[in-house]
C-alpha positions in Angstrom: -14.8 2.4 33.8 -17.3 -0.1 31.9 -19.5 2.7 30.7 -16.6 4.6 29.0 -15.7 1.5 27.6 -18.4 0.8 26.1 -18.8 4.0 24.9 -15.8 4.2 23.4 -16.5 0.9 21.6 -19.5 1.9 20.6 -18.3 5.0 19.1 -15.0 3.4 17.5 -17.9 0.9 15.5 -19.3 3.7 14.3 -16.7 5.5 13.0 -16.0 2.5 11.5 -19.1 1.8 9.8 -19.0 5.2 8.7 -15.5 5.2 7.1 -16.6 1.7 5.5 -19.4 3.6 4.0 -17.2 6.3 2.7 -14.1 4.7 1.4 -13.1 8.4 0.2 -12.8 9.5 3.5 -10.9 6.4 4.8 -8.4 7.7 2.3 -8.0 11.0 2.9 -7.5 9.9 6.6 -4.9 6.9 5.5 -3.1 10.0 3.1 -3.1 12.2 6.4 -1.5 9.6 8.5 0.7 8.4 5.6 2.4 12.2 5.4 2.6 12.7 8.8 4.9 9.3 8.9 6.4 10.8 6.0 7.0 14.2 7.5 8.3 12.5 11.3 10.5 10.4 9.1 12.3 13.4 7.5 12.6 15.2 10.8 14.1 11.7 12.5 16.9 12.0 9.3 17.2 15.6 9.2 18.3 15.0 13.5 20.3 11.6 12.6 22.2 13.6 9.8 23.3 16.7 12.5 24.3 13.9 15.1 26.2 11.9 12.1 27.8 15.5 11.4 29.1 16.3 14.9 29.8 12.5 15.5 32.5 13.7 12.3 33.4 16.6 14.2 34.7 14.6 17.2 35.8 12.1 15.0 38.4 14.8 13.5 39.4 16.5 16.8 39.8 13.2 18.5 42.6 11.7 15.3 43.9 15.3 15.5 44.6 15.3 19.3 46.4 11.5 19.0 48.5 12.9 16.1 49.3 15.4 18.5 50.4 12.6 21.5 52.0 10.3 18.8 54.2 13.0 18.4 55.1 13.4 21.9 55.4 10.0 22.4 58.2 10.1 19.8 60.0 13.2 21.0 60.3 12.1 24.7 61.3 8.7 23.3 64.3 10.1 20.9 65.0 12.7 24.0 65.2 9.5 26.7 62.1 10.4 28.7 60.8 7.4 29.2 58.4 8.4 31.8 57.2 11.1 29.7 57.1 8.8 26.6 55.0 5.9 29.0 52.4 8.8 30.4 51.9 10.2 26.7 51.8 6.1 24.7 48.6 6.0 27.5 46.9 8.9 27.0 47.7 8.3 23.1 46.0 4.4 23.6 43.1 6.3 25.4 42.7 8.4 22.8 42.5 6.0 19.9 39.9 3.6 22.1 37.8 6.8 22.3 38.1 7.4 18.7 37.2 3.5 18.3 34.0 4.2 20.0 33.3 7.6 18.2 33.8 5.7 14.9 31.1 3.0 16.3 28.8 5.4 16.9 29.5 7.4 14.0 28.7 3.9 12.2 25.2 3.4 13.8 24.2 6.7 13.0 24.9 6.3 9.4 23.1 2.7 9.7 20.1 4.5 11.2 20.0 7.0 8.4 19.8 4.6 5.8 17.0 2.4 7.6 15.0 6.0 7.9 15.4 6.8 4.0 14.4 2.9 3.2 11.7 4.0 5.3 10.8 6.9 3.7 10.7 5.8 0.4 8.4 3.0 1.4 6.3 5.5 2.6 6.3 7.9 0.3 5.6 4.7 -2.1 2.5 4.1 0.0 1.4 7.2 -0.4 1.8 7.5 -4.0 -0.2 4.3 -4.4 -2.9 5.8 -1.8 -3.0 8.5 -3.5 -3.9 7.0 -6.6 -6.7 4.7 -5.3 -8.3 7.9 -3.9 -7.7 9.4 -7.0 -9.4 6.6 -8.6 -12.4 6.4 -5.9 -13.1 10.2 -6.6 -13.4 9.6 -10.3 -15.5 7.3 -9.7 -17.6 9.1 -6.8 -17.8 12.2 -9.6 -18.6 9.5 -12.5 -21.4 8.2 -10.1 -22.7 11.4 -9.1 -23.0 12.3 -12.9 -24.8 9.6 -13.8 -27.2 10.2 -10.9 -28.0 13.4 -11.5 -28.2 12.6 -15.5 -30.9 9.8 -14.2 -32.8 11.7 -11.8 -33.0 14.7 -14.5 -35.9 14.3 -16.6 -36.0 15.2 -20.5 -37.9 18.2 -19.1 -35.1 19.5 -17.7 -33.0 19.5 -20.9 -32.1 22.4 -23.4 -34.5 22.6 -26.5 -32.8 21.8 -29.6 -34.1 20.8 -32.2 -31.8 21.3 -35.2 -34.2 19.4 -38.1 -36.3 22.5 -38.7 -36.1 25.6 -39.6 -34.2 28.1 -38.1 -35.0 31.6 -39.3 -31.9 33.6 -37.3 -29.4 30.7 -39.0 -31.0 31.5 -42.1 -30.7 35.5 -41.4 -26.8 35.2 -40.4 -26.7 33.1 -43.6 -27.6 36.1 -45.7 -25.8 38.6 -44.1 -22.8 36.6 -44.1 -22.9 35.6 -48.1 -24.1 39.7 -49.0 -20.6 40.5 -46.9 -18.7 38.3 -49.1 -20.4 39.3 -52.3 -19.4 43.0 -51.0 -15.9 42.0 -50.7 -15.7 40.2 -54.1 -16.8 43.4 -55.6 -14.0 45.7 -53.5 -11.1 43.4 -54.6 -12.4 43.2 -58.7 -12.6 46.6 -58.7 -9.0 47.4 -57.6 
């Protein structure tokens, strides 16, 4: 076991060193992570929002089934069935604890759904901000590069321009330009 150990030390240091020497690529992976947190987190609310929505559900048949033994309760009482009215007041409390507990639940779940979009929103935050700084780093990696390349290029390596002469094919599209306009000028006087 000490060997892998230490080779997976070793290789975590250098992946390490590596990433500190490419702070791009330590973003990109921190962006990665960061929307696949975002992405889990939308699943986790997408699955808390079905259970809040069936947690509803039970919610509504449970209040409908003690309507349903309140009203027993009260015919067997105004008809003098007492045992009747005693068995249907239990199964009436039973029904309203279970509701009590649906409505708990139903409670947590909502809790738990706003803790997940807090969450979300952080993350998405981070990611904005992440995203900004990588931005930022490639600008500055292009900027860099530029700059390099601009250094390492030698005034040999540049276009020849020189625009304090002469240049004769300015001078000929010159002429041809001016004896076109001249030509016009004549056209439109003699109309």
């Amino acid at each position: 076991m000490g060997l892998f150990d230490d080779l997976s030390r070793f290789l975590e240091n250098r992946l390490e060193e590596f990433l500190r020497s490419n702070p791009h690529l330590e973003l990109e992976a921190l962006l990665e992570q960061l929307r696949e947190q975002e992405e889990d987190t939308l699943k986790l609310i997408a699955d808390l929002q079905l259970q809040e929505k069936r947690s509803q559900e039970e919610i509504l048949s449970t209040a409908q089934e003690i309507q349903k033994w309140h009203i027993r309760v009260q015919k067997a009482k105004a008809n003098n069935r007492q045992d009747l009215a005693a068995a249907a007041g239990e199964r009436e409390a039973a029904l309203l604890r279970q509701g009590n507990q649906l409505w708990g639940h139903m409670q947590g779940l909502k809790e738990r759904i706003s803790q997940a979009q807090d969450l979300l929103r952080k993350i998405q935050q981070r990611r904005q901000e992440v995203q900004a700084k990588a931005t930022e780093a490639q600008t500055a990696r292009a900027q860099a590069q530029a700059q390099q390349r601009l250094e390492t290029s030698g005034w040999w390596n540049q276009p020849q321009t020189d625009y304090s002469g002469y240049d004769p094919l300015e001078e000929k599209f010159r002429r041809w330009e001016t004896e076109a306009e001249l030509e016009q000028m004549k056209r439109n006087m003699g109309k």
